[in-house]
C-alpha positions in Angstrom: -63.0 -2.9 21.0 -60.0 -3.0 22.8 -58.1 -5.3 20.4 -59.2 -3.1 17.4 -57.6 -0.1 19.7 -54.3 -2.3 20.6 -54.3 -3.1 16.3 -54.6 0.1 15.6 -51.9 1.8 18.1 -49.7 -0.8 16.9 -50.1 -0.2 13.1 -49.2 3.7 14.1 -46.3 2.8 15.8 -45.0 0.6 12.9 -45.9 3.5 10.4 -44.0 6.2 12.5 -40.9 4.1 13.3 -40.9 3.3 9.2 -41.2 7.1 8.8 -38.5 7.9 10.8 -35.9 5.5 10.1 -36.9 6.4 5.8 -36.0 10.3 7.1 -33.0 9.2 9.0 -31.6 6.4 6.5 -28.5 8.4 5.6 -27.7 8.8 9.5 -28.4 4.7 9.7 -26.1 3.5 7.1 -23.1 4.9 8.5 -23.1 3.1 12.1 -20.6 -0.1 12.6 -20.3 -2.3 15.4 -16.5 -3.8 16.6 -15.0 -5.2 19.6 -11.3 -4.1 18.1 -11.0 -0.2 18.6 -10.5 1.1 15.3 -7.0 1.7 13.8 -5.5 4.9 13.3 -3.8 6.3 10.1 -0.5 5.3 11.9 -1.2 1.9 12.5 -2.6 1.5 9.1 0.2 3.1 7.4 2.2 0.5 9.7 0.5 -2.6 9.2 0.3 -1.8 5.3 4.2 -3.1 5.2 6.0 -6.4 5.3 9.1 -6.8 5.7 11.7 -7.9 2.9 15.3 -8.4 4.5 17.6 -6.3 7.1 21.0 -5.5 6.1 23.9 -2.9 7.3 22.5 -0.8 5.0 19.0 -0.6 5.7 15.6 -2.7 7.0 13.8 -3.2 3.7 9.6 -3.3 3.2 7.2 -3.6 0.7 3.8 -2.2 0.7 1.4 -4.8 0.3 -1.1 -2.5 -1.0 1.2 -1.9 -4.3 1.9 -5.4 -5.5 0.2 -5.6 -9.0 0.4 -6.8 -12.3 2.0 -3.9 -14.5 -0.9 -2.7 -16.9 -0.4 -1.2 -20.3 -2.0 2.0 -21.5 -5.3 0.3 -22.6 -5.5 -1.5 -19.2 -4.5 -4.8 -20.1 -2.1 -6.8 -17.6 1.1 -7.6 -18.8 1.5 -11.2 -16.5 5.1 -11.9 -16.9 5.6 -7.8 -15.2 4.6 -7.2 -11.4 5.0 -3.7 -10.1 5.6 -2.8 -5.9 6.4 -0.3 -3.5 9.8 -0.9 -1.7 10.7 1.1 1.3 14.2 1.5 2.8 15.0 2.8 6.5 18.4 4.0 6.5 20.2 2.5 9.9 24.0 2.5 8.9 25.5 6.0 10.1 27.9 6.2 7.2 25.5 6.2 4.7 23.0 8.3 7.0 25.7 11.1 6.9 26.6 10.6 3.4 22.8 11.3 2.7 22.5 14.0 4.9 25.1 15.6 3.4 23.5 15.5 -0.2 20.7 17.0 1.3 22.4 19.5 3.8 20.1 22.3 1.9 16.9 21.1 2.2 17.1 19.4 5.6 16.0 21.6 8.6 17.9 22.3 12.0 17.6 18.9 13.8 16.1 17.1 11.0 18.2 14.0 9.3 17.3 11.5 6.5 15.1 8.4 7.0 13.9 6.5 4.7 13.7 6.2 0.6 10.7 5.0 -1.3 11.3 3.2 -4.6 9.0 2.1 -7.0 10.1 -1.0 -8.6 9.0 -3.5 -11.7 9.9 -7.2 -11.6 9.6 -9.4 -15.1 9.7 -12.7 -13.9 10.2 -14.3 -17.0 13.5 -13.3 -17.2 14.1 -12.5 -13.8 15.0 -8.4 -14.3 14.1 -5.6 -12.2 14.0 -1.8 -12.9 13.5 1.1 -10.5 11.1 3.6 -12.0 10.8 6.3 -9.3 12.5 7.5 -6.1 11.5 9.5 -3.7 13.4 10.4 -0.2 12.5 11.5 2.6 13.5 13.0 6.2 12.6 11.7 10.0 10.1 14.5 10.3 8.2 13.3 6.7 9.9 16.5 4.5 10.5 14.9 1.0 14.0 15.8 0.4 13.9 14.5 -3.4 11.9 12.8 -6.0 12.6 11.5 -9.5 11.8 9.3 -11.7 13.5 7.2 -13.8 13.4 5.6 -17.5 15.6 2.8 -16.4 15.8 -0.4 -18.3 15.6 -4.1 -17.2 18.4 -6.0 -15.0 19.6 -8.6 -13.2 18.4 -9.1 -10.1 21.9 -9.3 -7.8 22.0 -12.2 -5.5 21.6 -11.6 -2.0 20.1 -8.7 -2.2 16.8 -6.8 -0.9 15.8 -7.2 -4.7 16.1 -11.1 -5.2 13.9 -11.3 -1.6 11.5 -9.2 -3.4 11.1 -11.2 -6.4 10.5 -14.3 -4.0 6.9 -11.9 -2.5 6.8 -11.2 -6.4 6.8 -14.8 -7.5 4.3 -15.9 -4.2 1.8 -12.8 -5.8 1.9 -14.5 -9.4 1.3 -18.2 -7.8 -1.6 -16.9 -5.6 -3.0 -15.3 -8.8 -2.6 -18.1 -11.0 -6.8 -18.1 -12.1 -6.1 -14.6 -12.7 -3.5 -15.3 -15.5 -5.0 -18.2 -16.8 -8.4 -16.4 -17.8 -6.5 -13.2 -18.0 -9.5 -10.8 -16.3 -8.3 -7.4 -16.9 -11.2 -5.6 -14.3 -9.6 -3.0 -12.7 
């Protein structure tokens, strides 16, 4: 009797603990364990760029979130194109106050230009780049301007922020070599 009372206490337990956790599934799913504290939005907007080259211009990064194949308008990926986010922090004081001057009406009391973002295609086959948007911004995150552009294809310079780019462009192609060779257009 007492085993048939021990089986049956336990078979309750297991049906009440499966009841609960069905009502509470939605709570149960979102739980994670980690060691690492968590990152916050700034340290994952941080992390999220390399860095390209320094010059007395600027310090030049790309976001490694943006490098891509270029895709046309029915979603196929055009290999020899490779499309990127570029960011440059303005450090040379000449150019800083030739740039706050251009923007002397839309920068606040205190507030000076930072940083530009520029979004950038690279065909390697020919070894071109064009710039297709821009977009500038201030120290405290205003967006001073934004444009885009219907530029054309170039030369890449030498020595410049560019030609290092078109080396992370060239490593992205390599590294998705299987990709272009059974050309899988899943987005």
């Amino acid at each position: 009797m007492k085993k048939f009372v021990l089986v049956f206490l336990c078979l309750g337990m297991m049906i009440s603990v499966a009841f609960a956790s069905e009502q509470k599934s939605d709570v149960a799913d979102k739980w994670e364990i980690s060691m690492m504290p968590k990152e916050t939005p700034k340290e994952i907007e941080r992390n999220k760029w390399s860095l390209i080259l320094e010059n007395n211009l600027g310090i030049y990064a790309y976001d490694n979130t943006s490098v891509r194949f270029v895709r046309d308008k029915q979603g196929k990926k055009n290999l020899n194109q490779v499309e990127a986010d570029i960011k440059t922090v303005f450090v040379n004081k000449d150019t800083l106050k030739q740039i706050d001057a251009k923007y002397t009406k839309q920068l606040k009391k205190g507030d000076t230009a930072s940083y530009c973002l520029i979004h950038m295609i690279f065909n390697t086959a020919d070894k071109t780049y064009k710039a297709t948007s821009m977009q500038v911004f201030s120290k405290k995150g205003r967006e001073l301007e934004s444009k885009t552009t219907n530029a054309k294809f170039a030369p890449i310079p030498e020595k410049s922020f560019a030609e290092a780019m078109l080396e992370v462009v060239n490593q992205y192609v390599a590294d998705n070599k299987a990709d272009m060779l059974l050309n899988i257009n899943a987005k």
